[in-house]
N, CA and C of each residue as an Amber inpcrd file, in Angstrom:
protein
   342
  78.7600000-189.2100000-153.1260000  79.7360000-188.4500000-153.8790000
  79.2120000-188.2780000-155.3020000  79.3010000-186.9490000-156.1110000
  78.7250000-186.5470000-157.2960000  79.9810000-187.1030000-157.9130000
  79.2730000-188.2060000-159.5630000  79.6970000-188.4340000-160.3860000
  80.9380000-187.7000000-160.6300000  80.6670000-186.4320000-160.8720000
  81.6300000-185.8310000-161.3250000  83.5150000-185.7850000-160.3440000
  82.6210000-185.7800000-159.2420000  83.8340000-185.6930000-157.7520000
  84.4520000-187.5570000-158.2150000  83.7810000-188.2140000-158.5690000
  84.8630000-189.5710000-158.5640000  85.5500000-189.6940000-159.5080000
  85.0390000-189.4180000-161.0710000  85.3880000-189.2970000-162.1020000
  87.2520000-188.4350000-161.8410000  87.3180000-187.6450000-160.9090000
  88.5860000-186.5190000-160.0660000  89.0990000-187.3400000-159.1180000
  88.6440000-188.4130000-158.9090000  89.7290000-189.1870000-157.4390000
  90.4920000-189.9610000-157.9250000  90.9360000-190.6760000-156.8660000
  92.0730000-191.0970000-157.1090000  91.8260000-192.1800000-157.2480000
  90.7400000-193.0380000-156.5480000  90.6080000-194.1720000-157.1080000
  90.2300000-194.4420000-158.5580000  89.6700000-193.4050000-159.5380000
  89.8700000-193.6810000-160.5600000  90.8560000-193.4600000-161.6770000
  91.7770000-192.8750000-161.0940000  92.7510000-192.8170000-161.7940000
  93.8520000-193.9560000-161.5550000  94.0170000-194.6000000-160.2150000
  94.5900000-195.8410000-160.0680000  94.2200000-196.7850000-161.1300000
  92.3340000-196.7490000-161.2150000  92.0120000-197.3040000-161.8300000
  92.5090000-197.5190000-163.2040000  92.0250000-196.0330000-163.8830000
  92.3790000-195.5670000-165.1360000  94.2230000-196.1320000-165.8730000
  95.3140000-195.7660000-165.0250000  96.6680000-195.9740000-164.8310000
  96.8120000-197.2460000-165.0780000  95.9340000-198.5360000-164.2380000
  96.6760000-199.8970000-164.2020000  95.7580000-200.3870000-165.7910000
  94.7020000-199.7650000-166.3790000  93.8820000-200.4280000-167.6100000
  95.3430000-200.0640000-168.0810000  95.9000000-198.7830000-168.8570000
  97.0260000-198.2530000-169.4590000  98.1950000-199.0220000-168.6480000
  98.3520000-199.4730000-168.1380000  99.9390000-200.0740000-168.0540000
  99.8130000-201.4780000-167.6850000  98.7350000-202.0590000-167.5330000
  98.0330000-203.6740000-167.8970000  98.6010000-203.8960000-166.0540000
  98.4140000-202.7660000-164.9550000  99.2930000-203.1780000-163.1740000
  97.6540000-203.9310000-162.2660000  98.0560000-204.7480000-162.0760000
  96.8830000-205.2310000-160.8600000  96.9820000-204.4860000-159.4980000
  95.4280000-204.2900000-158.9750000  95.0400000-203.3990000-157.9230000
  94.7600000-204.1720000-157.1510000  94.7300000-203.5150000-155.9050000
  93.9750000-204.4060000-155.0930000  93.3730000-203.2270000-154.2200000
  92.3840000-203.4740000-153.0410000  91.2810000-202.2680000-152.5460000
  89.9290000-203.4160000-152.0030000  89.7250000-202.8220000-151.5880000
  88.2050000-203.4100000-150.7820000  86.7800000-202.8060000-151.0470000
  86.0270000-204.0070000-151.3950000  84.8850000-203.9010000-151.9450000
  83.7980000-204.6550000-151.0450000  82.8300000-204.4050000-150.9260000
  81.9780000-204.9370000-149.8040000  82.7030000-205.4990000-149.0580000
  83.5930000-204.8740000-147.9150000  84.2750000-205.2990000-146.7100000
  85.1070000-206.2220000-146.6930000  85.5470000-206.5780000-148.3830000
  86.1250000-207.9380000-149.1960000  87.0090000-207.3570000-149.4370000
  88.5970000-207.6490000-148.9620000  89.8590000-207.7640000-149.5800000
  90.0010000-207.9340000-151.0250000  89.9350000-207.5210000-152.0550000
  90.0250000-208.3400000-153.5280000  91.5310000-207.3880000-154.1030000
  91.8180000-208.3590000-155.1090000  92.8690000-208.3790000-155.8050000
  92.5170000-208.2350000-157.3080000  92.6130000-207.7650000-157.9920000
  92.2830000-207.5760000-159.6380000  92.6010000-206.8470000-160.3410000
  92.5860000-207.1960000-162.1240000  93.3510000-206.5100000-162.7180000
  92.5180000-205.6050000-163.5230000  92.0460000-204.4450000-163.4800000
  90.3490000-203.8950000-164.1000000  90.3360000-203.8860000-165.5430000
  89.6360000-204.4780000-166.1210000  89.6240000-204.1360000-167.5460000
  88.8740000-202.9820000-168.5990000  87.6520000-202.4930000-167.6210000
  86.8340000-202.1120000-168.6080000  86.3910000-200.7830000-167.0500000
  86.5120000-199.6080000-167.5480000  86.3360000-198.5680000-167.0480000
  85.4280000-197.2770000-167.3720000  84.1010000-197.1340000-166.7040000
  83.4580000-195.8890000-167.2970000  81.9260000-195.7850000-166.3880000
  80.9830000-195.7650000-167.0080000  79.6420000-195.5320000-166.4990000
  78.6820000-196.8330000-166.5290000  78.0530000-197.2760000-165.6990000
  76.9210000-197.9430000-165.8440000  75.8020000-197.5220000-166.1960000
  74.3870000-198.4600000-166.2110000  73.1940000-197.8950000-167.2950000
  72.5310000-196.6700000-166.0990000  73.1130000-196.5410000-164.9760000
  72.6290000-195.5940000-164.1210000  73.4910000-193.8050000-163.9130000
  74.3350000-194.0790000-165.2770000  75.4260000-192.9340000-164.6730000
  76.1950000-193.2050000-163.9030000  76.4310000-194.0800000-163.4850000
  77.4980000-194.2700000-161.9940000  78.6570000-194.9670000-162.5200000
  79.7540000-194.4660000-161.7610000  81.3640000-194.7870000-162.6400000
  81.1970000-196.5890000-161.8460000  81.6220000-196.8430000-162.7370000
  81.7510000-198.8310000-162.3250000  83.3180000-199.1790000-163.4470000
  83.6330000-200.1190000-162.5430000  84.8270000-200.9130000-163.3060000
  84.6010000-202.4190000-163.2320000  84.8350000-202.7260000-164.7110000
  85.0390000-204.3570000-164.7250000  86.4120000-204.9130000-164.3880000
  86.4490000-205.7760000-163.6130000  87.7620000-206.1850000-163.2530000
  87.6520000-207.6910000-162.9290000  89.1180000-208.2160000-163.0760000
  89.2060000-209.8960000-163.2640000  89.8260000-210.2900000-161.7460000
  89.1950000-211.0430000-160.9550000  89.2310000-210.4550000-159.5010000
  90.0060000-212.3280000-159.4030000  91.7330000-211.8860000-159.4270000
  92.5020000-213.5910000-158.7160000  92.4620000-213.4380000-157.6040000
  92.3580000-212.1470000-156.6030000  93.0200000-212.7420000-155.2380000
  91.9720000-212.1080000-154.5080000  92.3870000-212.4270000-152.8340000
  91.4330000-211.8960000-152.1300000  90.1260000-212.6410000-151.7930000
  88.6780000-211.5410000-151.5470000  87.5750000-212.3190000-151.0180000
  86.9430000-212.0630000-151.9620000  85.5610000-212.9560000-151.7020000
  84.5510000-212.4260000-152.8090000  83.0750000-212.8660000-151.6050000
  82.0680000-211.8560000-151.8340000  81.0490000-212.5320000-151.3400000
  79.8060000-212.9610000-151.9750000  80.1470000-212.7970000-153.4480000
  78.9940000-213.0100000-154.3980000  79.6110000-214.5560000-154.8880000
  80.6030000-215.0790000-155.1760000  80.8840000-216.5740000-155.4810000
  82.5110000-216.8150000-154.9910000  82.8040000-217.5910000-154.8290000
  84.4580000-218.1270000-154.6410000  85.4090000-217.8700000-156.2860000
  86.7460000-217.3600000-155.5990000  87.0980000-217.3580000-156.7370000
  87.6880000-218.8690000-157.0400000  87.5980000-218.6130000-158.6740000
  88.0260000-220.1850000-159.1180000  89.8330000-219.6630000-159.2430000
  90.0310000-220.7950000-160.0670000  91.5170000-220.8170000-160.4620000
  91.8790000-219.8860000-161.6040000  92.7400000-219.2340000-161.4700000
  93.3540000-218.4220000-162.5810000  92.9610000-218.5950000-163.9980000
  92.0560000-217.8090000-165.0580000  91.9900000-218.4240000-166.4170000
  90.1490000-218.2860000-165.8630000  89.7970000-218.6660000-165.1680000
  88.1310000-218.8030000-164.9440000  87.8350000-218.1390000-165.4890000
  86.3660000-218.4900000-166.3360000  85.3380000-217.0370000-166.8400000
  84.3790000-216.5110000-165.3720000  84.7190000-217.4190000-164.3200000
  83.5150000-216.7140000-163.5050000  84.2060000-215.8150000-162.5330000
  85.6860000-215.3780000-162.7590000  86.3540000-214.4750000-162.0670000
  85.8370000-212.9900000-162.1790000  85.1310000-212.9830000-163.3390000
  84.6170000-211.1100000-163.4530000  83.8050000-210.5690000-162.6420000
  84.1610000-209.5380000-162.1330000  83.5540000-209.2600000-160.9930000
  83.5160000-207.6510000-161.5690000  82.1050000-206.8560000-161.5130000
  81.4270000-205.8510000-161.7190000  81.4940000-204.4590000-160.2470000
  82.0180000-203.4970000-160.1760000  82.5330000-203.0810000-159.0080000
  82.0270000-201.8300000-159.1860000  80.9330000-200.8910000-158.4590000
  80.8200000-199.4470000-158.2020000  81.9690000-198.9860000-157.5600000
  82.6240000-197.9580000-158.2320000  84.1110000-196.9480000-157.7530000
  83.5230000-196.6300000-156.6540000  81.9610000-196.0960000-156.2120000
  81.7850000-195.1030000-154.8680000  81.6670000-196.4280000-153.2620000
  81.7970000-197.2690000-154.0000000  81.9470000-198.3440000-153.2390000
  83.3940000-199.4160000-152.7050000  84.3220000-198.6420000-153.6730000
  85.8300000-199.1410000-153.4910000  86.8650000-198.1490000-152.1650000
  87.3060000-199.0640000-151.9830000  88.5840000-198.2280000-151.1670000
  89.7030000-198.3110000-151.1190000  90.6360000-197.6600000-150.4870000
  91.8820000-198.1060000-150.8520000  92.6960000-198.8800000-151.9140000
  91.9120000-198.6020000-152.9700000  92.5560000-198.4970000-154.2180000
  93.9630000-198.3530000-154.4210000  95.1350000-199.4510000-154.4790000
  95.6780000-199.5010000-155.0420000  96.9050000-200.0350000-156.0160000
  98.0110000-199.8650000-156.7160000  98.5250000-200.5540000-157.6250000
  99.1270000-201.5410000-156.6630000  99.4820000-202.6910000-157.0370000
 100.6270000-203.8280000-156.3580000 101.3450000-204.2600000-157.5350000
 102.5320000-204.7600000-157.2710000 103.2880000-205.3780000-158.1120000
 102.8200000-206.6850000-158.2700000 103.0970000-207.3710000-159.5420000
 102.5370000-208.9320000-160.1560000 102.0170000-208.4520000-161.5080000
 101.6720000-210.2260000-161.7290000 101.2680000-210.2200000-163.5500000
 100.3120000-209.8390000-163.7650000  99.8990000-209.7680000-164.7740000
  98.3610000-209.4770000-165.1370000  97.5350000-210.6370000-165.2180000
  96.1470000-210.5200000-165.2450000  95.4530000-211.8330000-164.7450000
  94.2030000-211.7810000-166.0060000  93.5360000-212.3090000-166.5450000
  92.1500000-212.2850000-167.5470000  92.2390000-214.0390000-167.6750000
  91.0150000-213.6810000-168.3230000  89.8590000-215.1970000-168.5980000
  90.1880000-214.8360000-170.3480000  89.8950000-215.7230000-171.3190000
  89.5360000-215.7760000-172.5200000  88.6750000-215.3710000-173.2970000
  87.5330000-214.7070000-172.1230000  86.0880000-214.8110000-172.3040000
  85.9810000-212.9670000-172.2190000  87.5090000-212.3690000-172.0750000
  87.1630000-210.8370000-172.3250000  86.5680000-209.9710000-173.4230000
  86.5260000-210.8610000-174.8340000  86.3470000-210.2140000-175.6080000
  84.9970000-210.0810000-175.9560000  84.3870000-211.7140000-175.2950000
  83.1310000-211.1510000-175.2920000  81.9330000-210.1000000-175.1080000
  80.7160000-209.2270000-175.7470000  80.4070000-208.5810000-175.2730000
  79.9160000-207.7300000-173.2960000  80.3290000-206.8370000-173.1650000
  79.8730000-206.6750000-171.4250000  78.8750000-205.9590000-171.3300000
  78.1760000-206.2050000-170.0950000  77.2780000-205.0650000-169.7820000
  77.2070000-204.4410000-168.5650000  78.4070000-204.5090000-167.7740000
  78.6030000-204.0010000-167.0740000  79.0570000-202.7130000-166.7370000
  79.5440000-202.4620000-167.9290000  79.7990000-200.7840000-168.3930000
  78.9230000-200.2580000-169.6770000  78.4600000-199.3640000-169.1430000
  77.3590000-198.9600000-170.6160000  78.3990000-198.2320000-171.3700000
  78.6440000-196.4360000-170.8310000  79.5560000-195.7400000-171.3210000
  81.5910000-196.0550000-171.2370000  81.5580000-196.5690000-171.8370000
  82.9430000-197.1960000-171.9970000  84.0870000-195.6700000-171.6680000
  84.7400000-195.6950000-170.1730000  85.7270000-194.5320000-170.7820000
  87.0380000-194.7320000-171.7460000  87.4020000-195.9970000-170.7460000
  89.0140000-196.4280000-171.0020000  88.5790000-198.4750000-171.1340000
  89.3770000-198.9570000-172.0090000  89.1640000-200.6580000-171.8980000
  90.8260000-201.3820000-172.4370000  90.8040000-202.3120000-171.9840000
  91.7830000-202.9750000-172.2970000  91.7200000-203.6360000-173.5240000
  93.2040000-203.0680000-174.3770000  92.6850000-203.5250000-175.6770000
  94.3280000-204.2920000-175.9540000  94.4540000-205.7390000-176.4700000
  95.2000000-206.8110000-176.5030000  95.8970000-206.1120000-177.5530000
């Protein structure tokens, strides 16, 4: 799918919607159930739309999630790789460790700002 065609879907506007109203998503990512609340939305160093997101629930197959509050909950997500994208009701979820610099998004569209 051309950049431009995802940048127009819907999964990024779910996306886009829950940064602006602070709503946790949930959608499947490598065949992984996950739950998360995205923080940081735009392009990676390849052009490709990616979202940072703080991943409480669900699977993971790159590490286990820890307990609520973890810094190792961030989880780095290609949009052309998400599915079923979408909002659920519940709190919002982050680590302490958001403000630190990321590099998981080069071109920043949209970010969560406290």
């Amino acid at each position: 799918m051309a950049t431009s065609s995802i940048l127009s879907s819907g999964p990024y506007q779910v996306l886009y919607d829950a940064i602006c109203s602070h709503t946790p998503v949930a959608a499947i990512y490598n065949d992984c159930f996950r739950e998360f609340c995205p923080h940081v939305l735009g392009l990676n160093k390849e052009g490709k739309p990616q979202v940072l997101g703080y991943q409480f629930g669900g699977e993971s197959k790159s590490r286990p999630i820890e307990p609520d509050g973890s810094a190792s909950n961030w989880r780095c997500m290609l949009l052309d790789q998400l599915t079923d994208v979408h909002a659920v009701p519940g709190s919002w979820h982050t680590a302490p460790n958001h403000s630190r610099p990321q590099t998981c998004v080069k071109l920043v569209h949209i970010e969560v700002t406290d």
